[in-house]
N, C-alpha and C positions, 0 to 999 in steps of 0.2 A: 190398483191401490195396495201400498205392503203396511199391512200393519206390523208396528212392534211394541210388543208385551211388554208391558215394564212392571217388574214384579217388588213391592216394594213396601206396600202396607200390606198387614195381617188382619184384619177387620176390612168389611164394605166403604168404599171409597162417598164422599158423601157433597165434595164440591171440587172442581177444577177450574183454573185461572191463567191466562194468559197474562204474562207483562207486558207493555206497550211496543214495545219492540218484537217481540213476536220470537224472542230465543231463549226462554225460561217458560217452565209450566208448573204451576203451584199445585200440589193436590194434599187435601182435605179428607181423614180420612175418621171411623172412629177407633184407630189404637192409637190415638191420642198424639199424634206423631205430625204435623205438616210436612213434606216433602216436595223439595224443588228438583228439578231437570231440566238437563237440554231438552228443550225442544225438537232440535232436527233430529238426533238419535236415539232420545229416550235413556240417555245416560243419568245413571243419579248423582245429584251434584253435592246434597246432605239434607237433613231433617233438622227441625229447631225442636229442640227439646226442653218441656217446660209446663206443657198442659198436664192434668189430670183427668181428663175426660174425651169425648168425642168430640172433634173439631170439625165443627157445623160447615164453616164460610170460612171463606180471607179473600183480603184485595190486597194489590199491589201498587203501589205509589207511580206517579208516573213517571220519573227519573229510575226506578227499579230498586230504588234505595231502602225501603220499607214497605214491610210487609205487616198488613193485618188479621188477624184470627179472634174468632169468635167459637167458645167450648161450652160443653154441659159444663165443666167445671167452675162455671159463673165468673167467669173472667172471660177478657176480650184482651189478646197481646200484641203491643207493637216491638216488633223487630227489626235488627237490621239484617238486610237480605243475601250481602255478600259473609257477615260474619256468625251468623248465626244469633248473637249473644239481643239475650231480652234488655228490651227500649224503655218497655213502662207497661204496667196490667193497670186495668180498668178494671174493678170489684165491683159486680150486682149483685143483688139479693136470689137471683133465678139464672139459669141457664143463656145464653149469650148465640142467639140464633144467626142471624144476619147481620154483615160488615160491608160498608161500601165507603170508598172514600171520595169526598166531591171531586169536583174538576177543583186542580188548582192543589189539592192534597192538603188543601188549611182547616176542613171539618174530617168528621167521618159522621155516617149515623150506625148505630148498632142496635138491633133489636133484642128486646131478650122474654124468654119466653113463662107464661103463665104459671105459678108456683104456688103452691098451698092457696094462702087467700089473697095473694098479688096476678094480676092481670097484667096481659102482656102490654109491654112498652115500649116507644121508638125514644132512642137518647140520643142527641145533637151532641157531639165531643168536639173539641176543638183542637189541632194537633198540631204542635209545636213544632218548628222549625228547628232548637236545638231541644235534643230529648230531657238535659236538665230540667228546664220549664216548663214540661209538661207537667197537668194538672190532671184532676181526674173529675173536676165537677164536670156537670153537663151544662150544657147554654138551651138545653130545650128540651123539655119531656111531655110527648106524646102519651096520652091513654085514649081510651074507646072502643075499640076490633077489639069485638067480644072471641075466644080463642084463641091459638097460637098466629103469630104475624109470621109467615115464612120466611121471606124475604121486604127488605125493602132498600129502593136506590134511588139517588138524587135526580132529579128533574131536569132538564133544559137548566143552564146557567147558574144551576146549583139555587135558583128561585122554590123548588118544592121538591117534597119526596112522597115519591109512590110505593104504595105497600100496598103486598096481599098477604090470603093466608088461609086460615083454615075457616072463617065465614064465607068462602070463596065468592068476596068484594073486594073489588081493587079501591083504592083512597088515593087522594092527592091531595097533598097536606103543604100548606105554606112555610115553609122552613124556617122562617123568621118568628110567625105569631103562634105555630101549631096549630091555626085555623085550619077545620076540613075545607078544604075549596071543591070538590066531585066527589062523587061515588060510580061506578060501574053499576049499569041498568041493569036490575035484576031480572027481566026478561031478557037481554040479548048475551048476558054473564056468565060466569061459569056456575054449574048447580053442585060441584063438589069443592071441597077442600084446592086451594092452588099451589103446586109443590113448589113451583118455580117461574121466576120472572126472570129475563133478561134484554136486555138492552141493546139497539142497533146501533151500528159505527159507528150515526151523526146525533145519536142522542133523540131524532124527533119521533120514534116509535118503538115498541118493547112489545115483546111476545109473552104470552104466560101460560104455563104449562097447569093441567088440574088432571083429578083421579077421576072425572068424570069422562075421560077418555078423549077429549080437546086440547086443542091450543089455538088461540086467538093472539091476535095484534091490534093492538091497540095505539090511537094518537097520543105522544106526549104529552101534549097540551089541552088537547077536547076530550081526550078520554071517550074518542067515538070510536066504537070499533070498527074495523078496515079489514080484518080476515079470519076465519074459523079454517081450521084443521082438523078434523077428521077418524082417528084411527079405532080400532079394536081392542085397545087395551090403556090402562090407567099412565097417564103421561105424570113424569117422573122430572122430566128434565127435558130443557129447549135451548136451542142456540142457532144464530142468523149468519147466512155464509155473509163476511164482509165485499165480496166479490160479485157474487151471483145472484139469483132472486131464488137461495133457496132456505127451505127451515127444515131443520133437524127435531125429530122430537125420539127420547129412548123414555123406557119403561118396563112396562110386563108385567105378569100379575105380582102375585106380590109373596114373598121371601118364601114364607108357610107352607103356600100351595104349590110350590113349583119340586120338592124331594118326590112327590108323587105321580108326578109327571117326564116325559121324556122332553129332553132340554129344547127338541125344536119346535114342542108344543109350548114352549112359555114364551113366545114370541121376544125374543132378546133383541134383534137389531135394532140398531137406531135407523129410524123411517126418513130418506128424503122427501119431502113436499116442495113444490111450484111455490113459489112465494105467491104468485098471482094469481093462479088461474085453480091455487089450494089442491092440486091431485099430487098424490103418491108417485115421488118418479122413480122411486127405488129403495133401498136399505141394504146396511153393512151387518153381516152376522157378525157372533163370534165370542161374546160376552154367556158365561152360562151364569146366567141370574137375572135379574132385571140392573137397566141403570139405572144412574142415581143421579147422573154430573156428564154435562157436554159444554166442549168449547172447541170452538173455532179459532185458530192462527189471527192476529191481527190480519197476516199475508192474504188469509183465505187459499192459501196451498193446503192446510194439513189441517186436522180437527181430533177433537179425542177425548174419550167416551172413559167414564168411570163405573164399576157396578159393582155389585153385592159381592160378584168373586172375588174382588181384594184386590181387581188387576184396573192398571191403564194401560189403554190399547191408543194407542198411536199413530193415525190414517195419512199415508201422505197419498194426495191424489196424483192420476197418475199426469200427465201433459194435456192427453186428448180429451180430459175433463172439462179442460174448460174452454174444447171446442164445440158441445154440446151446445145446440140448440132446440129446447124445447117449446 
């Protein structure tokens, strides 16, 4: 496996994104800066400049055409992705946590986070086809997840969105009425804050990473869980190889504690896990910090880890990877 360093944000990276195609990579970082890349070489291809804050999230439209981001600076931006130049901002009142755009790229939902005496919120956007006509009201606003809402992403057929967050409760909410339809069992749940959610290839399962040191998978649709994962330290960030039965979880302790420590005691790699059988098949060093952001290639060839060092590192695996049978 050759990793390559792509050096390019000045602050901890804080989310990473594949386009559908599998030959751009979005990262997210907080010097306020989005930055795309090739994928296969980790070449930078430019930044969109425009935020004032730390850039939480972004998706990517499925044509590659548009790009979303979500900042502290209470705005959520669409752009276009080949020219750089802003599409249309979305103004909240708070901070602009999590961006996902449905199947179909005709909604987005965006979360945005707890502020003075406002509670965090899920807002339903609706997103235009030609960018004149976009609007900026919402078609649907979520309240209730007492706390910050980390993440949230659309459901099977764009019928619900599931969110978690810092009551570490996952929710599946009706995308239509904003009715809760589930909660995650608070005995079989995560008991810390959940940093991170993401979503399998076909939509009908999603893993979620929490500081309680776990990562679980859970059904789309039942919201029964189906796997726990395991490790030593506060999981950060999760991502599902699209090829293989394996899950990726990075982390580490956390920012503070690690100056005082020698870097191979902050346990930096991202951990391979068995999708099925949930044992540790291995980990990638190399990150001196904890992660923050993983993603997997649509191809499931290459994956790639963001962390506090400021760096994306860039895994391509090797051939005999994925003559592995474990």
């Amino acid at each position: 496996m050759r990793p390559i360093l792509m050096k390019g944000h000045e602050r901890p990276l804080t989310f990473l994104k594949y386009n559908r195609d599998g030959d751009l990579l979005f990262s997210c970082a907080k010097d306020h800066n989005p930055t795309v890349w090739f994928a296969d070489n980790g070449e930078r291809l430019g930044t969109y400049r425009g935020h004032n804050g730390a850039v939480w999230c972004c998706d990517v439209s499925r044509d590659s055409g548009r790009l979303i981001t979500g900042s502290a600076d209470q705005t959520a931006k669409l752009w276009n992705v080949q020219t750089g130049q802003q599409l249309f901002t979305f103004n909240f009142d708070s901070p602009a946590r999590s961006v996902d755009f449905s199947v179909g790229d005709k909604l987005a939902v965006i979360t945005t986070d707890p502020f003075m005496e406002l509670s965090s919120a899920i807002h339903v956007k609706r997103i235009a086809k030609d960018p004149s006509d976009q609007t900026a009201e919402s078609l649907l606003v979520i309240k209730g997840p007492q706390g910050r809402i980390n993440r949230a992403i659309w459901g099977p057929l764009n019928k619900t969105i599931i969110s978690a967050g810092e009551d570490a409760v996952i929710r599946i909410w009706d995308s239509e009425t904003g009715k809760l339809l589930k909660e995650s069992d608070k005995e079989l749940g995560h008991k810390k804050t959940i940093t991170s959610l993401a979503k399998s290839a076909d939509g009908s399962h999603f893993c979620t990473g929490s500081l309680d040191k776990s990562a679980k998978i859970w059904d789309s649709r039942t919201l029964s869980l189906v796997k726990t994962y395991v490790t030593e330290r506060p999981v950060n960030a999760v991502t599902m190889s699209p090829l293989l039965d394996h899950v990726v979880l990075g982390g580490g302790q956390d920012a503070s504690a690690v100056t005082t420590t020698d870097h191979r005691a902050g346990k930096f790699e991202a951990k391979f896990f068995d999708k099925i059988l949930q044992e540790e098949i291995g980990g990638v060093k190399g990150h001196f910090g904890p992660i923050n952001a993983l993603a997997f290639n649509p191809d499931g060839k290459s994956f790639s880890s963001g962390g506090e060092d400021g760096y994306v590192r860039l895994h391509h695996f090797d051939p005999d990877y994925f003559n592995i049978k474990i």
